[in-house]
C-alpha positions as CSV (number, residue, x, y, z in Angstrom):
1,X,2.9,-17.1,-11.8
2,X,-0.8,-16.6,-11.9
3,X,-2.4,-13.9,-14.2
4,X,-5.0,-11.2,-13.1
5,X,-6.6,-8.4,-14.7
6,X,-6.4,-6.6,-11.4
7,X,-5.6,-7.6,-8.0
8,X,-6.9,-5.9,-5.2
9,X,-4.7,-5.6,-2.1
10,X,-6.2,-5.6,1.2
11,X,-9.6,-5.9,2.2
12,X,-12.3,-3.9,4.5
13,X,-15.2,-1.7,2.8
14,X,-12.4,-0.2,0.2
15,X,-11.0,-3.9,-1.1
16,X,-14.6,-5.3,-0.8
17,X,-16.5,-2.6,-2.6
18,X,-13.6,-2.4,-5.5
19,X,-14.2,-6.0,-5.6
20,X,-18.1,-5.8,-6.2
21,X,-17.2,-3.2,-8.9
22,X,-14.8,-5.1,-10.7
23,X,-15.9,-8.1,-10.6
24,X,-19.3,-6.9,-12.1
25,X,-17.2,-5.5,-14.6
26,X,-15.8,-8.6,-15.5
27,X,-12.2,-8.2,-14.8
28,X,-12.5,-11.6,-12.5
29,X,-10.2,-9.3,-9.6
30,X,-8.4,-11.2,-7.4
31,X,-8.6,-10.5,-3.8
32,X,-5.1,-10.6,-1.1
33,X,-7.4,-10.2,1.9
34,X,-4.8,-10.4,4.7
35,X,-4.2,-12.9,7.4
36,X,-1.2,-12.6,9.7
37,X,-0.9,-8.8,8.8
38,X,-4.2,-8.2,10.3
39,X,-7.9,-9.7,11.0
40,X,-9.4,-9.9,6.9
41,X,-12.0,-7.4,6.9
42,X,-10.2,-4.2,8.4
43,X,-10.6,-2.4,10.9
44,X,-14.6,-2.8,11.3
45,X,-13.5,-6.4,12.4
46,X,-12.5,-4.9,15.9
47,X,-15.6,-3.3,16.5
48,X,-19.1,-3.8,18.0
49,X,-22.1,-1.8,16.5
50,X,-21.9,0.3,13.5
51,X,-24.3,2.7,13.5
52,X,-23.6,5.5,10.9
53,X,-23.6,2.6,8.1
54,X,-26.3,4.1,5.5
55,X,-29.2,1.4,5.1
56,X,-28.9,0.1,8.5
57,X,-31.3,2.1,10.8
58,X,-30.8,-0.2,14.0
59,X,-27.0,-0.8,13.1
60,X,-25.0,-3.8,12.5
61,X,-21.9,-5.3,13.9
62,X,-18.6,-4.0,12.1
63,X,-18.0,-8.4,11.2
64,X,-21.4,-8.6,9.8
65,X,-21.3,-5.5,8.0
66,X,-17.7,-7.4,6.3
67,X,-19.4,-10.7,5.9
68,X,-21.9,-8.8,4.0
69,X,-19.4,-6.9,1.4
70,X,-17.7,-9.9,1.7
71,X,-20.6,-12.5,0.4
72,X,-21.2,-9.8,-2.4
73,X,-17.5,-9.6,-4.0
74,X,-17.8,-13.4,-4.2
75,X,-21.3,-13.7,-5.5
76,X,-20.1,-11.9,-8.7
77,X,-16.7,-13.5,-9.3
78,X,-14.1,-12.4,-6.8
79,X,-11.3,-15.0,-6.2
80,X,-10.8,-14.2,-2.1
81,X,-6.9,-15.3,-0.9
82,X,-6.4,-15.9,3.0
83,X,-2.8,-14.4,2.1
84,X,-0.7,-11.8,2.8
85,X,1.4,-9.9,-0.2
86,X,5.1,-9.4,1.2
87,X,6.3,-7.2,-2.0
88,X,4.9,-5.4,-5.1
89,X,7.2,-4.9,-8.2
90,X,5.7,-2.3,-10.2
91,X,8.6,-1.2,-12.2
92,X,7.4,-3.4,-15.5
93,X,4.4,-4.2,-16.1
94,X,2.0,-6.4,-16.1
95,X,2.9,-5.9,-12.0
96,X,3.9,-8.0,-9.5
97,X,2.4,-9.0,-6.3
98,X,4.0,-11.3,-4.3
99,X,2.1,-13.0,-1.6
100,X,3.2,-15.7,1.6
101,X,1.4,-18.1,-0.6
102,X,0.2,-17.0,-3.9
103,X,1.8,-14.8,-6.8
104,X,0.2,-12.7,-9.1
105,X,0.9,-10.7,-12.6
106,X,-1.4,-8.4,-12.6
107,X,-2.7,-5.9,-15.3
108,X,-3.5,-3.2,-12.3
109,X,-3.5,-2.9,-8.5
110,X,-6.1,-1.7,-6.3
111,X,-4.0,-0.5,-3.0
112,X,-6.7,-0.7,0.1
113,X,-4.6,-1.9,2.7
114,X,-6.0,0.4,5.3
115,X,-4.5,1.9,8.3
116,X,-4.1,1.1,12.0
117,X,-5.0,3.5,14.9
118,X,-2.3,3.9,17.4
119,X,-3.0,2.8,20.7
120,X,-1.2,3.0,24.2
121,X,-0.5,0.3,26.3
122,X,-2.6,1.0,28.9
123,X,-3.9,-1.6,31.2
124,X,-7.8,-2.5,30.7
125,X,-7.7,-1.0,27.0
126,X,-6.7,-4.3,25.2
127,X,-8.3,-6.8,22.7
128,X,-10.3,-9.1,25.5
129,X,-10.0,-6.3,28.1
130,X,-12.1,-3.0,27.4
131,X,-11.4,-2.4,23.8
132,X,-14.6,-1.9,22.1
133,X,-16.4,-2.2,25.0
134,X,-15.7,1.5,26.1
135,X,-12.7,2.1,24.6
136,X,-12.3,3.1,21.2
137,X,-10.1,4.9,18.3
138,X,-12.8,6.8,16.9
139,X,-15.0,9.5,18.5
140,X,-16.6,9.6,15.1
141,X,-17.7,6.2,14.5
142,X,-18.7,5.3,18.1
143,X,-19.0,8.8,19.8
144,X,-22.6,8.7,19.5
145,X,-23.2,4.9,20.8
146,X,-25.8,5.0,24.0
147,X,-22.9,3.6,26.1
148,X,-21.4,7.2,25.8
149,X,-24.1,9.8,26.4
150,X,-24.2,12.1,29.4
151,X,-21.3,10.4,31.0
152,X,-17.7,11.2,31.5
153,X,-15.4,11.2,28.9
154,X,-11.5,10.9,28.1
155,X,-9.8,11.2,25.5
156,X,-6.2,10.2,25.5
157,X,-3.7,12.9,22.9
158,X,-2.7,16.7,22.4
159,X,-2.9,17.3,18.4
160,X,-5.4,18.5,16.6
161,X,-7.2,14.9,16.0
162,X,-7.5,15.2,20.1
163,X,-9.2,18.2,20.4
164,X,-11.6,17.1,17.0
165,X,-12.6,13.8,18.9
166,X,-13.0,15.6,22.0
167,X,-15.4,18.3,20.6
168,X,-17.2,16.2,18.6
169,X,-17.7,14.0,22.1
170,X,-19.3,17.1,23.6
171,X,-22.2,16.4,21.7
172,X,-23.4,13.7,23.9
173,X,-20.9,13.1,27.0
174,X,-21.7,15.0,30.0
175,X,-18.0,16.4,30.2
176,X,-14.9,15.5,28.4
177,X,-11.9,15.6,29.6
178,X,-8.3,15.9,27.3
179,X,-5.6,13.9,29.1
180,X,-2.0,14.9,27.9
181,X,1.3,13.9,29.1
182,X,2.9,18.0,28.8
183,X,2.1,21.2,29.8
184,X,1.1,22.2,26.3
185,X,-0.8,20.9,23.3
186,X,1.1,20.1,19.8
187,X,-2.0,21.5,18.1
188,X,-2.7,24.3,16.1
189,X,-3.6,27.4,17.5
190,X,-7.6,28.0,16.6
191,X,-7.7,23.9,17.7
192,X,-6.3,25.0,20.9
193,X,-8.9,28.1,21.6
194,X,-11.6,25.9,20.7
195,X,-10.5,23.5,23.2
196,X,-10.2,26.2,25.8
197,X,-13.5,28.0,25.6
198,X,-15.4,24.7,25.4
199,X,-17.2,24.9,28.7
200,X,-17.6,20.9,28.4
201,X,-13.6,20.4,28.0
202,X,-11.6,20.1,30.7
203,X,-8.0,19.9,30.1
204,X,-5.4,17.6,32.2
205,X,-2.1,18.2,31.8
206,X,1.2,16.4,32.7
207,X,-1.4,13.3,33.0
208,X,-1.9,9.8,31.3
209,X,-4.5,7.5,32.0
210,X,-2.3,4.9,33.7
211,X,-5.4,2.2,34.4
212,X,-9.2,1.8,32.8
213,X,-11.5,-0.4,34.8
214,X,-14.9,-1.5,34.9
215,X,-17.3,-4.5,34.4
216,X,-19.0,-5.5,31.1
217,X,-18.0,-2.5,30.0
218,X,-15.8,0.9,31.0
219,X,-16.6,2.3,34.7
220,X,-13.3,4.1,35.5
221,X,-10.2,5.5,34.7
222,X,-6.9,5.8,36.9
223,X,-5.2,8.9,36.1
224,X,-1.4,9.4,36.9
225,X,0.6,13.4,37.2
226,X,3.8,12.3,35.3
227,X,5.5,14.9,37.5
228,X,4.1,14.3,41.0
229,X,3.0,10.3,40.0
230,X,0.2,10.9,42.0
231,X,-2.9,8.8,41.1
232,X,-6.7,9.5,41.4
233,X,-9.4,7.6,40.3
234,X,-12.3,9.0,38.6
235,X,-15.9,7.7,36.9
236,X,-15.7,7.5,33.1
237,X,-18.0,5.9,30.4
238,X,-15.6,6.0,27.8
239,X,-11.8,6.5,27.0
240,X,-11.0,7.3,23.4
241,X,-7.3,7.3,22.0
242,X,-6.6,10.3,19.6
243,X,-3.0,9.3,19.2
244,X,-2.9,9.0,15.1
245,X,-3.2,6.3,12.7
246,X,-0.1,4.4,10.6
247,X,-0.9,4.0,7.0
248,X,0.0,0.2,6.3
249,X,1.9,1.2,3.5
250,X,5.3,-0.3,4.2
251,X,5.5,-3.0,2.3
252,X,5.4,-0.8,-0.8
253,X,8.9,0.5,-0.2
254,X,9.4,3.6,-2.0
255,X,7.5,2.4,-4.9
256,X,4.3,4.4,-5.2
257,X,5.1,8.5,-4.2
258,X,3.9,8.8,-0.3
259,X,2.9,12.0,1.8
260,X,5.1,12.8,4.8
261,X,3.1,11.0,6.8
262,X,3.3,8.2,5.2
263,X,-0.7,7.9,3.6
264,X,-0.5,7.2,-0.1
265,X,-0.8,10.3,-2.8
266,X,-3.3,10.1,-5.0
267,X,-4.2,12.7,-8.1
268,X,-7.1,14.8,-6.6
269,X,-10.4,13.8,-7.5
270,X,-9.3,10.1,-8.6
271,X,-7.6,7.0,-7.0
272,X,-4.8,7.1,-9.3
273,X,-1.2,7.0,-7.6
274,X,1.3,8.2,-9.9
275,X,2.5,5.2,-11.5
276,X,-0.5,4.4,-14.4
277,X,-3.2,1.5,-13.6
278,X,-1.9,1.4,-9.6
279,X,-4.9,3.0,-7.8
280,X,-5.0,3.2,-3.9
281,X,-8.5,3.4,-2.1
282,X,-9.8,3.8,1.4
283,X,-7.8,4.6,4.5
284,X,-4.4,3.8,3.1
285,X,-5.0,7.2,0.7
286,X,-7.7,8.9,3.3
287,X,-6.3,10.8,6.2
288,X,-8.8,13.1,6.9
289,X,-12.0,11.0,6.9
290,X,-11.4,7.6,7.7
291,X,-14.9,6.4,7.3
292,X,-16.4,2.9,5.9
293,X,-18.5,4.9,4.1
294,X,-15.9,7.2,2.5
295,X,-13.6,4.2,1.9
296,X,-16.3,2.1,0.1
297,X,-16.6,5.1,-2.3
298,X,-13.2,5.2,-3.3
299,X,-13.1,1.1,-3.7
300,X,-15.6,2.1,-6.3
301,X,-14.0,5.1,-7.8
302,X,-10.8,2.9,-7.9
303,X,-12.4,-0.3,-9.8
304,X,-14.3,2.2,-12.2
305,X,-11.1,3.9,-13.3
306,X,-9.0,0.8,-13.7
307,X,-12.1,-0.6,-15.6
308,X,-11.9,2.4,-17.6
309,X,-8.2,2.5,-18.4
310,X,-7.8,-0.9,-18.9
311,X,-11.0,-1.2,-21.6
312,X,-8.9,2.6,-22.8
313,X,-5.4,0.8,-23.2
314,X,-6.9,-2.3,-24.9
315,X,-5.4,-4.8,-22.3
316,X,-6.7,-8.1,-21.5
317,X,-5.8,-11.6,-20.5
């Protein structure tokens, strides 16, 4: 079995940045990028311009922005697998990581296997339909794209997540409108007043968008009463699903202590999980933000502390 000082599982602005930490540090870290478990590079993979990235004033693609982080873990040291790790043992260390391919011992594990937005099966939203080209999973990141602005909006959910994306959207849509398939919103009650005394939100109940349409990019949306399946067809410049995210933290079963819903718990302030020299960074730890920004910091926070408590412990190869 191959020896690391720390292997770093997953990829994306978290994996990459620990990456450029560590392997400045010397720690030589060794990289499980992904492969059939998802495109290497995250989430930013899927998407088109990026333009809330600091030190990028006319934007960059989300690939781009990946190759970049990418070219810059290798350039100091990082060994980069193609591979995807089907089981961790960290019940005695030095760890295990066990990929399709390649195996690793590792002194410490970065965990920054990200998350994946939920999304409906709705004809027209799809990879090589409208996805990304007027229909997103983040009012945040792509809210404020030109594509957007004073047009008709839907988003697509009835938590609190729904009614965030959809206020946020009233910053630059011409109306937004909340389609949800009951009669009532599973969000919390100041979420729900703000949502109602919005004079930019319109609310649809007992709907879902059955149908999303357009040309090079979103034009329309077919929206279906569940109760009456009546249809009606309306303009719309952009259809955003606020439908949560799933941690893709499975294949850690049981082995690192978990929030209820699943996101990895870290000690506050750090990126340590509770077993020692196992630190989890970016979206797989971050519910609340789930920004490239926010998950490059904690790549670095996560590299600096394992650099520090490795150097602390005396261990080394």
């Amino acid at each position: 079995m191959n020896k690391a000082k720390v292997v770093i599982i997953g990829s994306g602005p978290a994996g990459y940045t620990a990456a450029i930490y560590a392997a400045r540090a010397n720690l030589q870290p060794v990289v499980y990028e992904g492969f059939f478990s998802g495109l290497a590079g995250g989430q930013l993979m899927t998407t088109t311009e990026v333009e809330n990235y600091p030190g990028f004033p006319k934007g960059i693609t989300g690939p781009e922005l990946m190759d970049n982080f990418r070219k810059q873990a290798i350039r100091f040291g990082t060994i980069m697998l193609q591979d995807d790790v089907l089981e961790v043992d960290f019940s005695s260390h030095p760890f295990k990581v066990i990929g399709k391919k390649n195996s690793h011992e590792a002194l410490s594990v970065i965990i920054s296997t990200g998350a994946t937005a939920n999304r409906l099966d709705v004809p027209g939203t799809g990879d090589g339909e409208f996805w990304q080209r007027g229909v997103t999973a983040c009012a945040v990141c792509d809210g404020a794209m030109p594509i957007f602005r004073d047009k008709d909006l839907y988003v697509i959910g009835g938590g609190d997540s729904a009614i965030e994306e959809a206020t946020f959207l009233t910053k630059f849509g011409k109306k937004v409108f909340i389609v949800h398939r009951r009669d009532q919103f599973r969000a919390s009650k100041i979420m729900q007043d703000r949502a109602f005394n919005h004079p930019k939100i319109e609310i649809m109940w007992d709907s879902v968008v059955a149908k999303v349409s357009g040309d090079d990019v979103v034009r329309s949306v077919t929206i279906q009463n569940v109760k009456t399946k009546k249809e009606i067809v309306r303009d719309a410049g952009g259809v955003f699903f606020a439908v949560g995210h799933t941690p893709n933290t499975a294949f850690l079963k049981g082995q690192i202590d978990l929030h209820d819903n699943g996101y990895i718990k870290v000690v506050p302030g750090t990126t340590q999980t509770n077993i020692p020299l196992v630190y989890a960074a970016g979206d797989a730890q971050d519910h609340v933000y789930r920004q490239a920004i926010t998950a490059a910091g904690t790549g670095c926070m996560a590299a600096i502390e394992a650099e520090r408590e490795l150097s602390a412990r005396g261990l080394t190869l």
